[in-house]
N, C-alpha and C positions, 0 to 999 in steps of 0.2 A: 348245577347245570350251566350255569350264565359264564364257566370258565371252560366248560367243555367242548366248545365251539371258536372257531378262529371269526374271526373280521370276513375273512373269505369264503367262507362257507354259510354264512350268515345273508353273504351279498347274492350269492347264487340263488338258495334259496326266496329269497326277495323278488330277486330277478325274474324268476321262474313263475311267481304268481302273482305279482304286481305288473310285472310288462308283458310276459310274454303269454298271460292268462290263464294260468293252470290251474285248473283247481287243487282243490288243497289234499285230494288221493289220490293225483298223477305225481305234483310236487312231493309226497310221500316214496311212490316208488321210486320217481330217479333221484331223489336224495337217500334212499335205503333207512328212512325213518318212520315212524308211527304216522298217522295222521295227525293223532292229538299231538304228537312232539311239533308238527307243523306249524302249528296255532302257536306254541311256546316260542319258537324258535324266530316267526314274526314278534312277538311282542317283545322280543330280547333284540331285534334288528330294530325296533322302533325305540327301545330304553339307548340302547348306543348310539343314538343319530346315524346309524347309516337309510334307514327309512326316517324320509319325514314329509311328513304329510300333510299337501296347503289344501284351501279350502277358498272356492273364489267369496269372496265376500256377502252377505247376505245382509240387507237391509230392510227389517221386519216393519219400517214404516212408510208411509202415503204421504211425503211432506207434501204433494200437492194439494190433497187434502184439508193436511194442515193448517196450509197458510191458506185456504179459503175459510177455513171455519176461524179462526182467529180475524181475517178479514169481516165475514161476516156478521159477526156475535161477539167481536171484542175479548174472545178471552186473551190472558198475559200467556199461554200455555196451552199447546196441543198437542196432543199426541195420539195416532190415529193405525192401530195395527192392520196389518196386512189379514183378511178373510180368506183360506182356501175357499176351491169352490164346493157349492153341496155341505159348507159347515154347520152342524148345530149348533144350539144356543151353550151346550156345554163346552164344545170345541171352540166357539168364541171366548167362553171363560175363560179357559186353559191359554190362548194364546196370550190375550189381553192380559193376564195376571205371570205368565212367562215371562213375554218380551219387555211388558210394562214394567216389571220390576225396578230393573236397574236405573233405570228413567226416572221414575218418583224419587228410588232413592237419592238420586243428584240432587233432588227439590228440596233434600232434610237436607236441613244444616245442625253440624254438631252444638246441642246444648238445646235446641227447640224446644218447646210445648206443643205435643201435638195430638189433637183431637181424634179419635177413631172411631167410627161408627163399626155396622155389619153389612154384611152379605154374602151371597156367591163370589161376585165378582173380586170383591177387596178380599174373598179367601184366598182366594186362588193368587191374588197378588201377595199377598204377604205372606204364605209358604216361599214364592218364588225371591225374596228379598237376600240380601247375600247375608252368611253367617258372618258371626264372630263380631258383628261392629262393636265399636265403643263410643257411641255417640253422646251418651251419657244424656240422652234425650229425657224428655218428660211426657208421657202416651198417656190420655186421658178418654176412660170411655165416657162416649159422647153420647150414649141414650143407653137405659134398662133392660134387662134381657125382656124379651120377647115374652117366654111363658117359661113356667118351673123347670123344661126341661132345656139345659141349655147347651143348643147345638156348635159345633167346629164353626157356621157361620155366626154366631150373635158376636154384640160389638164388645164382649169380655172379654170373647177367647181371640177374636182378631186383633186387639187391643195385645193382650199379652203376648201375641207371638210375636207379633210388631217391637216389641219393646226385647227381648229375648233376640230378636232376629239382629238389631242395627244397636243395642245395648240403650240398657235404663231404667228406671223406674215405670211400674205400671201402677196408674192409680186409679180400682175401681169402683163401682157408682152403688153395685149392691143392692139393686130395686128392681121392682119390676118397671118395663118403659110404660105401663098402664095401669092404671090404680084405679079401682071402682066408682070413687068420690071422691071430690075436691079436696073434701073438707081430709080426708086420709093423705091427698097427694101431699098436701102445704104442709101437713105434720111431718111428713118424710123429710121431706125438704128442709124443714126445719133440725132436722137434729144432725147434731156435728159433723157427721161423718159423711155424710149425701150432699150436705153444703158445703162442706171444706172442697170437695170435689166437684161440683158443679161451679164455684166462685172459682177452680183451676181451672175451669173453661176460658174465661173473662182473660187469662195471661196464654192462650194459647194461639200461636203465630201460623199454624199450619191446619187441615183437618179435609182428613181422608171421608170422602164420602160417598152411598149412595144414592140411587134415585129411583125408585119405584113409582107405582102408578097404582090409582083403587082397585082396579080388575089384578094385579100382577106384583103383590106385598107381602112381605114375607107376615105383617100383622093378620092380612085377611086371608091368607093357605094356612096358616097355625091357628086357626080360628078367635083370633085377639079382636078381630073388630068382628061381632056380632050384624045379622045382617040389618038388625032395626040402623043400626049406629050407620053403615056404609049408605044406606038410605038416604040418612042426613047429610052424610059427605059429599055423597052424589048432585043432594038439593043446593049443597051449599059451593058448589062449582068443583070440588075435588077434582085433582087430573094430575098430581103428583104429588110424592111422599121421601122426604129429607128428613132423615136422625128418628121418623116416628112420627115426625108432625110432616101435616097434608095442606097441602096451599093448592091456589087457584091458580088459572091462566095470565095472572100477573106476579104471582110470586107470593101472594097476601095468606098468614096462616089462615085456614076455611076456620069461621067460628061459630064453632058447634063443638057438642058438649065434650066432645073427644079432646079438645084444645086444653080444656079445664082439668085434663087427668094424666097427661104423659108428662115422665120427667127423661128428658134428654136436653142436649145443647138447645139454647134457643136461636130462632132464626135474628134475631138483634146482634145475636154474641157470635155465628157465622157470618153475618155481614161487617160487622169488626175485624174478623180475623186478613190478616197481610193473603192469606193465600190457603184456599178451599177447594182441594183437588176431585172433580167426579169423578168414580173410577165406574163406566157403565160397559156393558154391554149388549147387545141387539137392535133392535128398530123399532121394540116399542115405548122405546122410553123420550122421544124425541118431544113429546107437549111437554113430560115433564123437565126435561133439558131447557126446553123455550124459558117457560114459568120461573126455571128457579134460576134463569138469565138474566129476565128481566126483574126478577125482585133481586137482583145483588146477590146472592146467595152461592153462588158457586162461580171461580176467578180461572180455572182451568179444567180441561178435561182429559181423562184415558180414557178413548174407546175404541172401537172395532173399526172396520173398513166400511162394514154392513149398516152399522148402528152410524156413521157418519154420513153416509152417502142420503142414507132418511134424512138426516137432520140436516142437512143441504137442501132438500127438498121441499121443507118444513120452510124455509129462512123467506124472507122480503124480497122478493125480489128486487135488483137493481133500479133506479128511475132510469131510463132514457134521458139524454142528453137532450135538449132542448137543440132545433135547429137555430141554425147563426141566422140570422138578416140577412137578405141579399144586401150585395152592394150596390147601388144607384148607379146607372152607367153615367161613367164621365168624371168617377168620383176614385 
């Protein structure tokens, strides 16, 4: 077909329903062709450059935002997606892990160690990530799966596709992130293959992360933290939740008995790392954003329009300037 049409007839066609509006079964009858031949016959006018088609540019981020919340809370990195309005929390997802993408990926550099936890939000980003890389990266899951059944968000499978998506090795952790008993977790731990991989944290330069909250955790909707245990979390200032473990309004792991049984990255060996990316989205994660600011714990963030404008609201206000002295007359 694509040799059965001249340059001229091609352009008419174009003509007809790019400028002069036609729909595509008027442009049918006065070109004497199908309608569906219509559709073909565009898309043969847009392989040949005679249709080309610009797009004014669109810029899916709030730099003003931005550089407030960088001003305000110090992170090295922000990145703050545009909210339609009337968005859900999944349509937040979706953007934040679309537009996000390409973004984070600038932040990997080829040959990294990089940390990967789970969620929604870091799903949605790492489908969105571009194929084919060869970065020859190193992707380390950063906490246990959840429970036996293990979902498209836990940090295995966001891990592997991470690694799959920008090229690499994936090295996984193979445990549950919660273990009944102490005395069972430090056996895990102990045997080679849990420790070769948790000691790969210790060399990891990068690490994609969540932040949850005790009411809003992917452990307490899978029912992993029982409600005696969330009790204790509660008592013990819980207000947000990094790789599995839950810290207080300063950033402090909460210590209770739940501290003694998860194996994931520890928050020592996230404060060591060069660069710890939040990937959140919504509004209610902004105490846990504060907490895990001020404990060191996380150096940048990806998030929403919506979930930023909270956490602006959240921040210190500015001090007032202090007024000057008059000046003495005569002086």
């Amino acid at each position: 077909m694509a040799n059965d049409y001249s340059d001229d007839q091609l352009r008419m066609v174009a003509r007809l329903y790019y400028i002069d509006g036609m729909g595509q079964s008027d442009v049918a009858r006065f070109a004497k062709v199908s309608q569906a031949k219509v559709s073909r016959l565009l898309a043969l006018a847009r392989e040949r450059g005679i249709v080309r088609i610009t797009i004014a540019d669109y810029n899916p981020r709030r730099p003003e935002l931005e550089r407030e919340l960088e001003r305000r809370f110090g992170f090295g990195t922000v990145i703050v997606i545009k909210s339609n309005e009337g968005s859900d929390l999944a349509s937040l997802r979706r953007s934040v892990g679309h537009f996000g993408a390409s973004l984070v990926d600038e932040m990997i550099q080829p040959r990294d160690t990089v940390a990967v936890a789970g969620g929604r939000t870091l799903q949605e980003l790492a489908q969105n990530l571009p194929e084919g890389g060869n970065k020859a990266l190193t992707i380390v899951q950063a906490m246990g799966s959840v429970d036996s059944q293990i979902s498209t968000v836990d940090s295995q499978e966001v891990g592997r596709l991470v690694a799959q998506r920008l090229g690499g090795k994936f090295l996984a952790m193979n445990t549950p992130a919660f273990i009944p008993t102490k005395r069972t977790r430090d056996a895990l731990l102990a045997l080679p293959q849990v420790s070769s991989v948790h000691q790969e944290l210790d060399r990891a330069n990068v690490a994609l992360v969540g932040l949850g909250t005790l009411s809003n955790s992917v452990f307490v909707e899978r029912g992993t933290v029982a409600a005696t245990m969330a009790r204790e979390l509660e008592r013990a200032g819980a207000i947000g939740e990094i790789c599995g473990r839950f810290i207080d309004a300063e950033g402090r792991e909460c210590d209770t008995g739940w501290r003694d049984r998860v194996i994931s990255v520890e928050l020592d060996q996230l404060r060591r790392m060069p660069q710890v990316v939040a990937v959140v989205s919504g509004a209610d994660r902004t105490s846990a954003i504060c907490a895990a600011v001020k404990g060191g714990l996380v150096k940048s963030l990806l998030i929403d329009e919506i979930g930023a404008a909270a956490l602006l609201g959240t921040a210190p206000a500015e001090p007032e300037a202090k007024p000057r002295a008059a000046r003495r007359a005569g002086r």
